[in-house]
VEXLUM-876452 format. One record per residue (C-alpha): residue in three letters; x, y, z. Coordinates in steps of 0.02 Angstrom, whole numbers, plus 50000, padded with zeros to 5 digits. Example, Ala and Ser with C-alpha at 12.3 -4.5 7.8 and 13.67 -1.06 7.14 Angstrom:
% residues 2
ALA506154977550390 SER506844994750357 
This chain:
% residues 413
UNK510164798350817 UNK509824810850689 UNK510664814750542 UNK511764826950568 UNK512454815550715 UNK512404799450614 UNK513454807750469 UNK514614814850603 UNK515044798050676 UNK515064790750497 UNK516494800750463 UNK517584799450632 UNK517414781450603 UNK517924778850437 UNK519284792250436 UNK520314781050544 UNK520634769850397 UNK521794770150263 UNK520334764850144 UNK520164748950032 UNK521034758049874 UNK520614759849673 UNK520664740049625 UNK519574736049794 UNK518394748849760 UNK518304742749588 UNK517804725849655 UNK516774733249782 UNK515664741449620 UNK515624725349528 UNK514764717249693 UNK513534733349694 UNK513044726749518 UNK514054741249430 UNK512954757049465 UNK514094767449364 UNK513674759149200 UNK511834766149216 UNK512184782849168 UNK513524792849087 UNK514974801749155 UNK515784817849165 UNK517354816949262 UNK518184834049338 UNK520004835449420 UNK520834850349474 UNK521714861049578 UNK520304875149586 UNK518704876949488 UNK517864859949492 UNK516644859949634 UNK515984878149510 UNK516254867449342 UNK515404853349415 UNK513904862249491 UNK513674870749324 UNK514014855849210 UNK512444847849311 UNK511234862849310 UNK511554865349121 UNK511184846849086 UNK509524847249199 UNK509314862449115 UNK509324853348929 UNK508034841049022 UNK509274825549061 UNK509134817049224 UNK510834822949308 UNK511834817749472 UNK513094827949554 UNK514334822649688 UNK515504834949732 UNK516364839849901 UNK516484846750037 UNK514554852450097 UNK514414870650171 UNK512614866350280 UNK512244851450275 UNK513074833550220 UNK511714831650068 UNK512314844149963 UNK513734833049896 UNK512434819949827 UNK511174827649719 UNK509764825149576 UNK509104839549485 UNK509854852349602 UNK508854843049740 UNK510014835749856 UNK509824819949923 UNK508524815950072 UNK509454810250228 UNK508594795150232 UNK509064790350054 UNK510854794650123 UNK510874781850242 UNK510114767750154 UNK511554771350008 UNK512644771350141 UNK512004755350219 UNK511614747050066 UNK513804747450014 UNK514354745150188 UNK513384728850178 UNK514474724050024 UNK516034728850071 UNK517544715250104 UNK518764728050176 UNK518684742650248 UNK518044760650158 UNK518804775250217 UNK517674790850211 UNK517784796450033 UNK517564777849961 UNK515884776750048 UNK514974790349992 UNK515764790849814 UNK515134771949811 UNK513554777449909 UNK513144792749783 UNK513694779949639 UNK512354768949699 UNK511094781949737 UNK511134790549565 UNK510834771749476 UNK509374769549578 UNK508424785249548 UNK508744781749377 UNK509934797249320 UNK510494798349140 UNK511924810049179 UNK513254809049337 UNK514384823649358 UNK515894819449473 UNK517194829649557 UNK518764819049603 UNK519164821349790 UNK521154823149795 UNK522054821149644 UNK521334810849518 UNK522494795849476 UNK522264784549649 UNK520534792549696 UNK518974781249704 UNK518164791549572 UNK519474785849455 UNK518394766949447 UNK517214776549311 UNK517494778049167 UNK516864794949086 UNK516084800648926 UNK517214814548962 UNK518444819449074 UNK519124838849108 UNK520414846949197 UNK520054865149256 UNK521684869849330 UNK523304865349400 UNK524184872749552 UNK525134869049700 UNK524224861549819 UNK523974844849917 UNK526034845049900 UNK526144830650042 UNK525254820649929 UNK525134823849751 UNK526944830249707 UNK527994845949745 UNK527904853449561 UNK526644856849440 UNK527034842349353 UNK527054831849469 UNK525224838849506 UNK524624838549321 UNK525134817649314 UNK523984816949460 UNK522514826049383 UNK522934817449206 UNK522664799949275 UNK520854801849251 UNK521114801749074 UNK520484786648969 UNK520834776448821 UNK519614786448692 UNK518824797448808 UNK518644814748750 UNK519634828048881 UNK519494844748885 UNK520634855549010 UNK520834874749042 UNK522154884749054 UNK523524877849145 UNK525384881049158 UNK526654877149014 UNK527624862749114 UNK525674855049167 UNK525154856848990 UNK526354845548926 UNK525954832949044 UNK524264833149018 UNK524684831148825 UNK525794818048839 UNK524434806948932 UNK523224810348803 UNK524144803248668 UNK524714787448767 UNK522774785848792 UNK522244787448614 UNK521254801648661 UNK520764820348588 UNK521104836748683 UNK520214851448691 UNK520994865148769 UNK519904879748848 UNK520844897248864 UNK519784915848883 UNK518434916848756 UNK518784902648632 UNK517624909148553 UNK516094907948652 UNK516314927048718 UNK517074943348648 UNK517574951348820 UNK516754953548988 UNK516034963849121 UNK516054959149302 UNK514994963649415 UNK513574972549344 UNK511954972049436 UNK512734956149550 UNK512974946749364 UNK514684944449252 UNK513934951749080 UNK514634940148935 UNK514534947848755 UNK514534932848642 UNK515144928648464 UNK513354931648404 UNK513304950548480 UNK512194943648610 UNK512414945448780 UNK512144933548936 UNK512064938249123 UNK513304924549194 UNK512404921749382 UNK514424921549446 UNK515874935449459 UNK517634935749424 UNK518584932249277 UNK518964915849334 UNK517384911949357 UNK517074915349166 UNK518304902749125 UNK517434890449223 UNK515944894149109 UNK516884894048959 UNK517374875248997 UNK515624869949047 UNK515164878648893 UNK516204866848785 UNK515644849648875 UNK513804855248863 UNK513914859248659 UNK515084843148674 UNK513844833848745 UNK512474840548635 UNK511604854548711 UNK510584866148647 UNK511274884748668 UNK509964888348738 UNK509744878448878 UNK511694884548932 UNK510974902648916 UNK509754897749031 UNK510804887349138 UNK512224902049167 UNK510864915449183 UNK510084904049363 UNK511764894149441 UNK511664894949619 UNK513574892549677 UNK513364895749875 UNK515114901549949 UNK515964907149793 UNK515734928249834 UNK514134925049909 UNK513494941349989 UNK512434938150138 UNK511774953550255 UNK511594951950440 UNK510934965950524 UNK511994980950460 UNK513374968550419 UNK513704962150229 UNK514674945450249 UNK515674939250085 UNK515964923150075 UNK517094913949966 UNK517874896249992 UNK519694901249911 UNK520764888250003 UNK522604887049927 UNK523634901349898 UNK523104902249694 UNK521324903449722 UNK521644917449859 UNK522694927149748 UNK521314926249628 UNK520034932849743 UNK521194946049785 UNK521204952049620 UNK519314952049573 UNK518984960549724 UNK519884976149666 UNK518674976149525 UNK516994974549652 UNK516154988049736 UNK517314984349871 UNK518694985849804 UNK519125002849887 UNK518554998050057 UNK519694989650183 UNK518354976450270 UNK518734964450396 UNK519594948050333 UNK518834932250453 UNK519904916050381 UNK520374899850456 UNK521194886550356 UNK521454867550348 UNK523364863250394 UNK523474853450261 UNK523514868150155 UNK524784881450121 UNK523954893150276 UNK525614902950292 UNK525624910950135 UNK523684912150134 UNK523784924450283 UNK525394933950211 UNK524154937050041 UNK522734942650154 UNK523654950650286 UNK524524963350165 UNK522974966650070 UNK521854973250191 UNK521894980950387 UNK521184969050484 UNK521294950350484 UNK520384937050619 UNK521094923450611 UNK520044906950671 UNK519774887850683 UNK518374881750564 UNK517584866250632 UNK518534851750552 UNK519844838450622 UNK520944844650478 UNK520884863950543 UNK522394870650584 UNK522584878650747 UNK523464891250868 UNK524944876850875 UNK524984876650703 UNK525124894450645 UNK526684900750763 UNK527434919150702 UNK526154920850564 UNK524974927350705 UNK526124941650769 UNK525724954150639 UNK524844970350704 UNK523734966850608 UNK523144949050641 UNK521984944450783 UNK521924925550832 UNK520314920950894 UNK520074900850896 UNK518314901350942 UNK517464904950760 UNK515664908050848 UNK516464921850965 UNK517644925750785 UNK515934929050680 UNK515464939150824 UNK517044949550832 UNK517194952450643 UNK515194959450654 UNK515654975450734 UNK516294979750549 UNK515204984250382 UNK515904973050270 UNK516724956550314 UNK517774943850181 UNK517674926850252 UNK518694915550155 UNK520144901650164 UNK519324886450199 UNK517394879650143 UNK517394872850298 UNK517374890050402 UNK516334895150259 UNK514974886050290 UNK515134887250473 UNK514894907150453 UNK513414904350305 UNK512634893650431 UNK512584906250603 UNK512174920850477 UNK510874914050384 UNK510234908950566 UNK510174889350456 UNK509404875750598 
């Protein structure tokens, strides 16, 4: 069985579970002999933002020479990129020994998410890290992440999404995110909405802790350019100027927070220069060409993020051509008002199936698909295939069909 295959069957299996739940899984570490107290913590919630704050965060502490771990989730290509060391992810072998090594110390059943967060938890302690960035996987407050506790937690942003699960309104949604908060632990949090922010506040004073919020600038840039020469220009404070290796303003946010941690955290300005100036986010407006075809492809899946890439995209190049919009979503999600954003921004909109369990399909979508506009093809090979006949192509509403398309473009075995 190779990889691929064993990881495939890892998750079918274990998704069938409700999982063992925070307290378990906190016993469940204490039997690993505590991996998470060998290294120090950074610990990111949030609706959108943290797989880009996270990624970042890690690179600029590697950067500064520290030994760092990143988990985050999902993959795009393949199922190592959510456990990784230095940038490096982790080898598939190494995967399945972690894996192996906590199933063999488990008393009750892991679902999915508790086995590799306790797997990657494991993993970084025995390569000796000095630095873990984590992403929470849903919420924050009941996920298996929440067993750690940080040198510093952030929050990037707050929206509606995950509504089944982690509330109906904002604040509902900001108590989720806030329960990774800790007695004493620093937080710092970006701009969020008035009736999250006071949420978020409240939690930090029952924990005794201090608050740092992050808003445009503050002060680490005077204004911004986007897109110039494939780079966001940021003039600093100091009239200098770096080349942020990401585009769109919210994007520069997300620096501005990782920008805070790092000098936080004690990192030399530098080494963030050097850090934002050589990020590689894959899926977040990655251009790709194949053949005469330029494929964007950005992994905005709720309704805020896709507004958001609506926006910056008037600013791009692009913004005054009408390319072909391939999108499939997870049905999870809020897919109907996804496709209403997309389908009234541009002229021509495929909609697929990315390859997931979670995808939502033909079933699923009902009217939404009877637009003139909309084409429904289910197949996303034949869907890539379709969209091709166009110069430019958006792909975008789920990292699953992301990675699907970065994979038969890039030609990835």
């Amino acid at each position: 069985m190779n990889f691929n295959t064993w990881f495939s069957d890892l998750q079918t299996r274990t998704a069938k579970n409700a999982g063992a739940g925070l307290p378990a899984f906190k016993e469940l570490l204490a039997r690993l002999g505590s991996p998470q107290h060998n290294y120090q913590i950074i610990h990111v919630a949030g609706t959108n933002g943290k797989g880009t704050v996270c990624t970042l965060l890690a690179h600029t502490l590697a950067c500064a020479g520290w030994r760092t771990g990143l988990f985050v989730s999902p993959h795009l290509v393949s199922p190592t990129e959510r456990v990784q060391l230095n940038g490096q992810p982790i080898l598939p072998q190494d995967f399945i020994t972690s894996v192996q090594t906590v199933l063999a110390a488990q008393a009750e059943p892991l679902n999915f998410f508790e086995l590799i967060t306790a797997a990657a938890l494991v993993y970084f302690a025995a390569q000796n890290a000095q630095y873990v960035v984590l992403e929470t996987g849903l919420g924050g407050r009941k996920d298996p992440t929440n067993a750690c506790t940080p040198v510093l937690s952030m929050i990037t942003s707050i929206g509606l999404d995950h509504t089944a699960v982690l509330g109906t309104t904002l604040a509902q949604i900001a108590a989720q995110k806030a329960g990774i908060i800790k007695p004493g632990v620093p937080v710092l949090c970006g701009d969020v909405p008035v009736e999250a922010a006071t949420v978020i506040e409240q939690a930090v004073v029952d924990h005794h802790a201090t608050l740092t919020w992050v808003r445009a600038g503050n002060p680490f840039y005077e204004y911004a350019y986007d897109f110039i020469n494939g780079f966001t220009v940021l003039h600093t404070a100091q009239r200098t100027e770096w080349n942020l290796h990401l585009l769109g303003e919210k994007q520069t946010q997300n620096a501005c927070l990782v920008y805070h941690a790092a000098r936080q955290l004690g990192v030399a300005q530098s080494a963030i220069q050097t850090a934002f100036e050589t990020v590689y986010l894959p899926g977040r407006f990655e251009r790709l060409k194949k053949g005469p075809t330029t494929f964007i492809l950005d992994g905005a899946h709720n309704p805020q993020a896709v507004q958001n890439l609506l926006t910056f995209w008037q600013k791009t190049p692009y913004g005054l051509q009408h390319p072909t919009v391939l999108c499939g979503f997870m049905k999870d999600k809020d897919f109907a008002q996804m496709i209403r954003l997309l389908a009234t921004h541009f002229k021509h909109v495929i909609v697929t199936v990315p390859p997931s369990a979670r995808a939502a399909t033909q079933a699923d979508f009902g009217d939404l698909l009877n637009a003139d506009n909309i084409v429904f093809e289910p197949d996303y090979h034949k869907a890539v295939s379709l969209a091709q006949k166009e110069p430019v192509v958006l792909c975008t509403g789920s990292f699953y069909l992301v990675g699907a398309v970065k994979k038969l473009v890039s030609n990835y075995q």
